[in-house]
N, CA, C and O atoms as a Tripos MOL2 file, in Angstrom:
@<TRIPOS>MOLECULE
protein
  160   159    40     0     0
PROTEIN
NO_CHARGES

@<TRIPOS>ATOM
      1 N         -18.0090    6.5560    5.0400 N.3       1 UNK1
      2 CA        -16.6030    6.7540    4.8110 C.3       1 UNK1
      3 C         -16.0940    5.6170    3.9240 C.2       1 UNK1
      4 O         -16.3730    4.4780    4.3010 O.2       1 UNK1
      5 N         -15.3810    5.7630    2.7910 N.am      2 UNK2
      6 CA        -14.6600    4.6730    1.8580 C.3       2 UNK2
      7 C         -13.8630    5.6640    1.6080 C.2       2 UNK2
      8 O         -13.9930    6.8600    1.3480 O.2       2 UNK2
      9 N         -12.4890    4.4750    1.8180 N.am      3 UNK3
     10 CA        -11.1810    4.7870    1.4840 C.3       3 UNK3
     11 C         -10.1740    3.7400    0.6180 C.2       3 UNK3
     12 O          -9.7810    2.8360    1.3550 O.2       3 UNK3
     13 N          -9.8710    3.6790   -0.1950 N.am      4 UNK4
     14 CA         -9.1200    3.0520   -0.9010 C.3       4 UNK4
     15 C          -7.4430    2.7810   -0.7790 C.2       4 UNK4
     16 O          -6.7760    3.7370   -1.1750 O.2       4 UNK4
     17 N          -6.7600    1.7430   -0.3400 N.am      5 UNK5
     18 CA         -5.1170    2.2590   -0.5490 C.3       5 UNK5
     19 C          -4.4360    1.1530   -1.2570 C.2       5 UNK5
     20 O          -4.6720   -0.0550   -1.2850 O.2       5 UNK5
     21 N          -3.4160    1.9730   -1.8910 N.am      6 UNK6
     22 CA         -2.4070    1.5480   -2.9570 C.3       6 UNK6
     23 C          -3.2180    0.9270   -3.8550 C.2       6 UNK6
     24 O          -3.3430   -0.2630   -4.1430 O.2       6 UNK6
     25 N          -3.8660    2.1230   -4.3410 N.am      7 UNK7
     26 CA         -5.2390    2.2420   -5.6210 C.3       7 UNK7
     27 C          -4.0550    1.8460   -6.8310 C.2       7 UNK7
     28 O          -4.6720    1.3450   -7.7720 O.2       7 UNK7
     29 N          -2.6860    1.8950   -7.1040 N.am      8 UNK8
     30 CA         -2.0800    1.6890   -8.5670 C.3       8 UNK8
     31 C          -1.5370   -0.0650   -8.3620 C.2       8 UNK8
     32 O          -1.5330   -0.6410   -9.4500 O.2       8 UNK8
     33 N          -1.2180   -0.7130   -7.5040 N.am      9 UNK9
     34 CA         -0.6620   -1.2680   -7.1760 C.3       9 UNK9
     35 C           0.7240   -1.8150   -7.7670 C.2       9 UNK9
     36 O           1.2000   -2.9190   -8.0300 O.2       9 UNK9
     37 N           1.0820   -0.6190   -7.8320 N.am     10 UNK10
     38 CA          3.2640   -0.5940   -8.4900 C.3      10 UNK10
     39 C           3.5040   -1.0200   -7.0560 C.2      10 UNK10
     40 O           2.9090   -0.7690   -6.0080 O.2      10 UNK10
     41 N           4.6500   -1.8000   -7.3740 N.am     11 UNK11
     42 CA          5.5760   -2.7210   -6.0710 C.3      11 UNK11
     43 C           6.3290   -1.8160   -5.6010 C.2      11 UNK11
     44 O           6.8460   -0.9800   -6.3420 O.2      11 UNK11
     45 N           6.4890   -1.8310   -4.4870 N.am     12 UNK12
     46 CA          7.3950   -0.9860   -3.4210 C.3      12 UNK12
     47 C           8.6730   -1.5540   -3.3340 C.2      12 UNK12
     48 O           8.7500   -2.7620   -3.1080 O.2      12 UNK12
     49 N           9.8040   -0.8080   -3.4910 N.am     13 UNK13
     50 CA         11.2700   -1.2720   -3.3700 C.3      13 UNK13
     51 C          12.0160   -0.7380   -2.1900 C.2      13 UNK13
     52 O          11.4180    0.1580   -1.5940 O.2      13 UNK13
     53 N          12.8670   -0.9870   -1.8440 N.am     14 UNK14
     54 CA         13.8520   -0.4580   -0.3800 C.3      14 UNK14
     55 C          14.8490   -1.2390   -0.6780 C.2      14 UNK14
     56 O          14.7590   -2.4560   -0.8440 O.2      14 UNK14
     57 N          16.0210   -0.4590   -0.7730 N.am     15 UNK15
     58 CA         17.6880    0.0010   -0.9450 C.3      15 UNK15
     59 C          18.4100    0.6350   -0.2250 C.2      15 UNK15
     60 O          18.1030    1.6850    0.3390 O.2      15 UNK15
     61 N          19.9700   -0.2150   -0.1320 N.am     16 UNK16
     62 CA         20.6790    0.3370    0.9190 C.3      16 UNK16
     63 C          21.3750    1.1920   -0.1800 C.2      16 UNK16
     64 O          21.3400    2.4200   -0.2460 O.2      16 UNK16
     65 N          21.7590    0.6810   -0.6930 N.am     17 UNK17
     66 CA         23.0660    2.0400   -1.9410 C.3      17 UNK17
     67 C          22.9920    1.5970   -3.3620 C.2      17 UNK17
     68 O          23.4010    2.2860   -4.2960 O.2      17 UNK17
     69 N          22.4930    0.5080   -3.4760 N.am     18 UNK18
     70 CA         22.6430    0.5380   -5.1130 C.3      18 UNK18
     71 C          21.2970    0.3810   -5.5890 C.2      18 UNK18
     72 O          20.4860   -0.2110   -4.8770 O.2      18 UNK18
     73 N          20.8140    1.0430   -7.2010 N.am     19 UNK19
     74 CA         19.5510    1.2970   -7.0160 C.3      19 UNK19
     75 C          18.8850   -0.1540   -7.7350 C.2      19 UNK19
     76 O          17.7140   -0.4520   -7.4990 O.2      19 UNK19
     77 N          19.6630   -0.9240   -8.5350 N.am     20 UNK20
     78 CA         19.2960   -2.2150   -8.6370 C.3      20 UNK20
     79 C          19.8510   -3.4960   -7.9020 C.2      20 UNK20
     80 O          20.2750   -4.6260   -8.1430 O.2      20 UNK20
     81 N          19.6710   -2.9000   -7.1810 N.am     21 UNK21
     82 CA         19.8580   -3.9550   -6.2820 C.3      21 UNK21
     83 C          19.0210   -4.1970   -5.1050 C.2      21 UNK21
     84 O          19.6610   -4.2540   -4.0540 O.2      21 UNK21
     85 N          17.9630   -4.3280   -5.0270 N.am     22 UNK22
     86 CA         16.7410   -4.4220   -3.7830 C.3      22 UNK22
     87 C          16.8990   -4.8160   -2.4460 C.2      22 UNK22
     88 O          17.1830   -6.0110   -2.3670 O.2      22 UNK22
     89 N          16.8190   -4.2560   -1.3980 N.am     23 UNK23
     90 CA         16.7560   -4.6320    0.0520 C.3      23 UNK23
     91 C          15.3490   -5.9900   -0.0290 C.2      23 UNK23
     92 O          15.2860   -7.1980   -0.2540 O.2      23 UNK23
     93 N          14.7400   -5.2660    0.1900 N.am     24 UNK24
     94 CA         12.9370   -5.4910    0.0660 C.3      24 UNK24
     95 C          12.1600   -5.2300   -1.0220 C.2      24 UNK24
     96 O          12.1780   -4.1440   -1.6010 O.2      24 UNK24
     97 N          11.5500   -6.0550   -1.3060 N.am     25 UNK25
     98 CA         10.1570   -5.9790   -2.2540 C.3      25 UNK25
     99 C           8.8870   -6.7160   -1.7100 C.2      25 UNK25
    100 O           8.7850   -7.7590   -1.0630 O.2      25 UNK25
    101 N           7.7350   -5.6310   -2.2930 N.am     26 UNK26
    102 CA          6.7220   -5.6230   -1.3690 C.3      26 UNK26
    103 C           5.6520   -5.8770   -2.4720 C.2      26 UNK26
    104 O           5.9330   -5.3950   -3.5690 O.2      26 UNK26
    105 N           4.8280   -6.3490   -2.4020 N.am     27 UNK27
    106 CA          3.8850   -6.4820   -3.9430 C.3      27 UNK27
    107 C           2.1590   -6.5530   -3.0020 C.2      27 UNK27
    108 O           1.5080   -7.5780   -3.2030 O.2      27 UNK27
    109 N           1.8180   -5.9590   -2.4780 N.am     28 UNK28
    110 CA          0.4370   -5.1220   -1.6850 C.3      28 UNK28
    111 C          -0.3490   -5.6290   -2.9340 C.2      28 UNK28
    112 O          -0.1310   -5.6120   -4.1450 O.2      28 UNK28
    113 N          -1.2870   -6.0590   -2.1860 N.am     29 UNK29
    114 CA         -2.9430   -6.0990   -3.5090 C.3      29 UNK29
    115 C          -3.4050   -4.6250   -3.1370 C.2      29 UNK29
    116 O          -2.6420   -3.8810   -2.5210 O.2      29 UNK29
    117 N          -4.6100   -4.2470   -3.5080 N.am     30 UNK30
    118 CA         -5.5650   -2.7230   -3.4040 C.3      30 UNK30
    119 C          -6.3140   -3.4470   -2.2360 C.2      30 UNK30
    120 O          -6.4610   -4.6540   -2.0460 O.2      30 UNK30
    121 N          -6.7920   -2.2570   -1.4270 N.am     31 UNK31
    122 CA         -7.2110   -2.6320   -0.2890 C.3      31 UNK31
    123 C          -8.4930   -1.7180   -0.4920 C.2      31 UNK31
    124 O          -8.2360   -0.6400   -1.0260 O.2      31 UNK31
    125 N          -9.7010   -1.9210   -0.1980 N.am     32 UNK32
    126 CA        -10.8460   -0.9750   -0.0900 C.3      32 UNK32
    127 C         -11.0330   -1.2910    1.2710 C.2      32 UNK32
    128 O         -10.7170   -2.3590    1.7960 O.2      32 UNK32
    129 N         -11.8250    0.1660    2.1010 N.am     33 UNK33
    130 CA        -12.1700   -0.0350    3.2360 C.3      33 UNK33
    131 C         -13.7390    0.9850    3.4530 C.2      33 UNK33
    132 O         -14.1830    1.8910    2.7480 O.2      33 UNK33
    133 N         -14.1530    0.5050    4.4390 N.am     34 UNK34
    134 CA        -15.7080    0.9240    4.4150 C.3      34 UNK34
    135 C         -15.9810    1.1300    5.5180 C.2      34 UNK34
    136 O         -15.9690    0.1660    6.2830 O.2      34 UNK34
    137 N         -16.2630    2.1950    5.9310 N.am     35 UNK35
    138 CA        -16.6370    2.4140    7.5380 C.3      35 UNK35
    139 C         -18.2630    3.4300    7.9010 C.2      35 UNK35
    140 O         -18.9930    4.1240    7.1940 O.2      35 UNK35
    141 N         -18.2660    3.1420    8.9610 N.am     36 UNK36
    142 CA        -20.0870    3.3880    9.5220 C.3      36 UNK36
    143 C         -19.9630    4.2900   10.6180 C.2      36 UNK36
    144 O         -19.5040    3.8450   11.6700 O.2      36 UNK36
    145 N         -20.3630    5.7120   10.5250 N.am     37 UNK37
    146 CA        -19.7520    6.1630   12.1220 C.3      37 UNK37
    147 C         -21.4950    6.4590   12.7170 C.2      37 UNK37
    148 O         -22.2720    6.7420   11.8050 O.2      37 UNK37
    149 N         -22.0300    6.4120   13.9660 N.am     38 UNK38
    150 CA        -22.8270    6.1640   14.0040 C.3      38 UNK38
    151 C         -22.7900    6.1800   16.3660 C.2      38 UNK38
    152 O         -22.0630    5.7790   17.2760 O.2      38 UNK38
    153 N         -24.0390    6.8900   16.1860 N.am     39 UNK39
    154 CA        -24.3400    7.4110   18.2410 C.3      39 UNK39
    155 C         -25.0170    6.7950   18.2220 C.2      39 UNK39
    156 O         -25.3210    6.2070   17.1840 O.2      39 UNK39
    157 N         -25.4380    6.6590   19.0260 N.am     40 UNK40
    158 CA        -26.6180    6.0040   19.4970 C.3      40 UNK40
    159 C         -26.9410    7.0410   21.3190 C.2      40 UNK40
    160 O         -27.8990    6.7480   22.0350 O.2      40 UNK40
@<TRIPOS>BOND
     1     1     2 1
     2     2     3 1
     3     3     4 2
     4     3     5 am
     5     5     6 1
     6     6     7 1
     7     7     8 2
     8     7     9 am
     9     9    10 1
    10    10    11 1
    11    11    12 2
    12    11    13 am
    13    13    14 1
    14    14    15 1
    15    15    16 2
    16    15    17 am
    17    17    18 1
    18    18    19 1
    19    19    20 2
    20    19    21 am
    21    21    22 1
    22    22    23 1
    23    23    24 2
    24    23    25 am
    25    25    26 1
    26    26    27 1
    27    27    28 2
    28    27    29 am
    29    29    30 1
    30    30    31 1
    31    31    32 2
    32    31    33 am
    33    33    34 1
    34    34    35 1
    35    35    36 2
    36    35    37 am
    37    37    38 1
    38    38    39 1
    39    39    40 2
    40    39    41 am
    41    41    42 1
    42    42    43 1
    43    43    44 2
    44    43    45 am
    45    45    46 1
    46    46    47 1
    47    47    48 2
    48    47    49 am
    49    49    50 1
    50    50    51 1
    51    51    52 2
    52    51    53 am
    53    53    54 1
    54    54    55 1
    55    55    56 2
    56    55    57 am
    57    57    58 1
    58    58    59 1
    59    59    60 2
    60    59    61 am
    61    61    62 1
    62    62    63 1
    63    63    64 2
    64    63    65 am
    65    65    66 1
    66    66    67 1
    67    67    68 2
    68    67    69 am
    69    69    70 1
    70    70    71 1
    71    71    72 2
    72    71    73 am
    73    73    74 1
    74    74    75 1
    75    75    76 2
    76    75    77 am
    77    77    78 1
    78    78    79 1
    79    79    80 2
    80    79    81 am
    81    81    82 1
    82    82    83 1
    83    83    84 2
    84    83    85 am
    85    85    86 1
    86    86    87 1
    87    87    88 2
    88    87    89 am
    89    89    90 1
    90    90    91 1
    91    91    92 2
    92    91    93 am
    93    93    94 1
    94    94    95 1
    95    95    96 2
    96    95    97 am
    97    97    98 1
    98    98    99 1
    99    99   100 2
   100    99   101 am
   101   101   102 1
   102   102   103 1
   103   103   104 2
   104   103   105 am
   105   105   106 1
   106   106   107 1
   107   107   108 2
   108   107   109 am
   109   109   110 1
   110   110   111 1
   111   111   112 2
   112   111   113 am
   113   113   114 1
   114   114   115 1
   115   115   116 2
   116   115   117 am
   117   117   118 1
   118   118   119 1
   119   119   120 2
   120   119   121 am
   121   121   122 1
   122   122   123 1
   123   123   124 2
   124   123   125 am
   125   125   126 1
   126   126   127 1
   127   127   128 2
   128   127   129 am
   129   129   130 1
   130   130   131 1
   131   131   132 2
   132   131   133 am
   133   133   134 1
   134   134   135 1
   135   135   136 2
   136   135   137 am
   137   137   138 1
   138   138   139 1
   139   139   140 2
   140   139   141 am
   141   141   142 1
   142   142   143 1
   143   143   144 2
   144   143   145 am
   145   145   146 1
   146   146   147 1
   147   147   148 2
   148   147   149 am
   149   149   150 1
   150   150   151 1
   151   151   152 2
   152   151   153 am
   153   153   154 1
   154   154   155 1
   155   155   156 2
   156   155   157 am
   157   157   158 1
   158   158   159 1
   159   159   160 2
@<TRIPOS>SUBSTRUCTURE
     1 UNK1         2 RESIDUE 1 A UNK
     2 UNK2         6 RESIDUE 1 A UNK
     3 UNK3        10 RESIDUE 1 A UNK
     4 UNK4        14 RESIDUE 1 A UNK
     5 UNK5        18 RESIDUE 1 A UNK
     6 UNK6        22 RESIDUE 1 A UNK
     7 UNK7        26 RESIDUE 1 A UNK
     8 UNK8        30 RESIDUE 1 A UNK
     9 UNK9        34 RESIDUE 1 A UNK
    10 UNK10       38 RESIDUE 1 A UNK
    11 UNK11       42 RESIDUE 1 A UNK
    12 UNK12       46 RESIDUE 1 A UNK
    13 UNK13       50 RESIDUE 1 A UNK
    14 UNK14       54 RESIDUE 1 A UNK
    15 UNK15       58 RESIDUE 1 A UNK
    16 UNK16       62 RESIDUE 1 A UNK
    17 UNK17       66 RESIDUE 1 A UNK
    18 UNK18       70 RESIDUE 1 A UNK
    19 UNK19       74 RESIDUE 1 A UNK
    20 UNK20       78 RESIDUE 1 A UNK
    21 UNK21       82 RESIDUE 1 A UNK
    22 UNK22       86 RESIDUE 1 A UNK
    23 UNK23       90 RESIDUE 1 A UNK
    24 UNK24       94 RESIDUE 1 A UNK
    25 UNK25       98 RESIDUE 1 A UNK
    26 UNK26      102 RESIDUE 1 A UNK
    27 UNK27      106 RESIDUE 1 A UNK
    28 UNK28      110 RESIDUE 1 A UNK
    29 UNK29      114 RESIDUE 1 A UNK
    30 UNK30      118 RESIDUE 1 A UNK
    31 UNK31      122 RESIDUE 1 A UNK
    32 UNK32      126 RESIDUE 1 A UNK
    33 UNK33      130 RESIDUE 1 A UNK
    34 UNK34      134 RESIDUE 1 A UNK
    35 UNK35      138 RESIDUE 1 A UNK
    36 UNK36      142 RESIDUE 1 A UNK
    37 UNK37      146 RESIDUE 1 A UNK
    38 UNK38      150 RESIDUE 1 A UNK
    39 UNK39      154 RESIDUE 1 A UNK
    40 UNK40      158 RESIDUE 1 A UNK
């Protein structure tokens, strides 16, 4: 299993009413993830 997130890494914004005007900004690196599923 590989999964990748926020593969573009454009910054995330959050607003109460005006659209330049920012609540929050979020600036995320890319995250890869790698997983093993596996019984025994």
């Amino acid at each position: 299993m590989f999964g990748v997130v926020h593969l573009t890494r454009a910054s995330q914004r959050t607003s109460f009413q005006l659209a330049n005007a920012p609540y929050a900004l979020c600036e995320p690196g890319r995250t890869c993830q790698v997983g093993l599923r596996a019984s025994f």
